[in-house]
N, C-alpha and C positions, 0 to 999 in steps of 0.2 A: 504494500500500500504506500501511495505516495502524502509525504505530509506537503502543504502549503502553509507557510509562514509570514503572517502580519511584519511586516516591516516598519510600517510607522508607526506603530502602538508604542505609547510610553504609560511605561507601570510606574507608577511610586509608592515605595513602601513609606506609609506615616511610621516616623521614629525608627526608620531602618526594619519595621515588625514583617515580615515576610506574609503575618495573618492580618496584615493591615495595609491588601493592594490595593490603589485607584489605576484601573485603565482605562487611555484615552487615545486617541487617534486625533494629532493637533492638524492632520488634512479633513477630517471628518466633515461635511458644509452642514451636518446636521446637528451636530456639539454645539457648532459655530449659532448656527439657528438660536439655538435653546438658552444660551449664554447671553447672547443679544436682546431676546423677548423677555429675560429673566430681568440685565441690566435696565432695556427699557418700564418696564412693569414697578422695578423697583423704585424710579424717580417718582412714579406716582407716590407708592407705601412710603417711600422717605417723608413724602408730605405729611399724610396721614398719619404716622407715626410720631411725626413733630404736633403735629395740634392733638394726636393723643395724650401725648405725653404734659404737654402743656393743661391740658383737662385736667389730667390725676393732679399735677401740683397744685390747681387752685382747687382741689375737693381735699388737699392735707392739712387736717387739722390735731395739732397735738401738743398735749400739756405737757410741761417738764417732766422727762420721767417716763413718758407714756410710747406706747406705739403707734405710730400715725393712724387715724381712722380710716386713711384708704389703702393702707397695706395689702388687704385680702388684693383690691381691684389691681391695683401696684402688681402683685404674683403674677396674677390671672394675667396680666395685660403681657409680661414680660413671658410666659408661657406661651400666648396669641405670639407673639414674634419671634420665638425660638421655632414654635413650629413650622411659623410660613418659612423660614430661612431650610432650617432640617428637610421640608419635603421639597424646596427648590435644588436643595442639594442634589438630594436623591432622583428627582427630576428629569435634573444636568446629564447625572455622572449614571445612575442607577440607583435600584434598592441596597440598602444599605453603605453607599457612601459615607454619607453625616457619621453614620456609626465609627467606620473607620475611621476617620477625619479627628471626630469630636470625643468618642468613647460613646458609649449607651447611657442613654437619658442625659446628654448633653450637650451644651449647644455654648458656643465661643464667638461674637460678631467678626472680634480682633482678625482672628485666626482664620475666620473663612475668607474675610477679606485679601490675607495675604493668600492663601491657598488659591482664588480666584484671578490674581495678581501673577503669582508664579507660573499658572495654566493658561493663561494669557501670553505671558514672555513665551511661552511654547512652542504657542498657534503662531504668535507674530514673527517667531523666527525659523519658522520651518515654511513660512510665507514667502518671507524674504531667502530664504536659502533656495526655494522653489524658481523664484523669480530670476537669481543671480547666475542660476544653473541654464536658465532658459534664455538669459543674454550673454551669459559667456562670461562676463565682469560681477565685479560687487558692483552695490549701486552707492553710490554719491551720496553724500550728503545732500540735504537742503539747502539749497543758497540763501545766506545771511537776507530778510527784507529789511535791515537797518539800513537808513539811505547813507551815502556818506557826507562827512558835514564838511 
């Protein structure tokens, strides 16, 4: 039997854990897709999440001493956004991504951010390596639009 082997697939083991792969294909246009709709989708929730957020502090009210009275909502809210983020993950990348990524039952904004940042660097440079192959040179820089004085 003949095998065939994925050539652009990148694994990354979280914390080097061999039980801890993400694979991804940064030629994939359907990664690409889901990445895009996920960043665009997100500009809206960033909204929303700010005038959420802004809601809970003006319903915080608490005496010296005390636990804020909107703590329960404060959980719940922060629960609401671990999970949109965890099933976008999952989404993205497949079931059980976030698991890997974050651990079981949890969720890191910090951490996804850079995780999404380094699978980014990926796709954009297997773009450009795609492109430089296909003209034969690197490509250029941008040329400076500072005018000169």
């Amino acid at each position: 039997m003949e095998t065939f082997t994925r050539t652009n697939s990148v694994k990354v083991a979280i914390d080097g854990d061999e039980n801890k792969v993400i694979e991804f294909n940064p030629n994939d246009m359907l990664l690409r897709k889901r990445i895009t709709e996920f960043m665009l989708d997100l500009q809206t929730k960033q909204k929303e999440m700010a005038e959420k957020a802004e809601e809970l502090d003006k319903m915080n009210e608490a005496a010296e001493g005390e636990l804020p009275s909107n703590l329960q909502a404060v959980l719940d809210y922060n629960q609401e956004v671990a999970d949109y983020f965890i099933g976008e993950l999952d989404d993205i990348f497949g079931k059980g991504a976030s698991a890997k990524l974050f651990g079981e039952r949890a969720f890191d904004p910090d951490l996804m951010a850079e995780f999404l940042t380094w699978v980014m660097g990926k796709i954009n440079g297997v773009s450009q390596e795609t492109i430089e192959k296909k003209l034969g040179q690197p490509l250029k820089k941008p040329r400076s639009t500072k005018k000169a004085q």
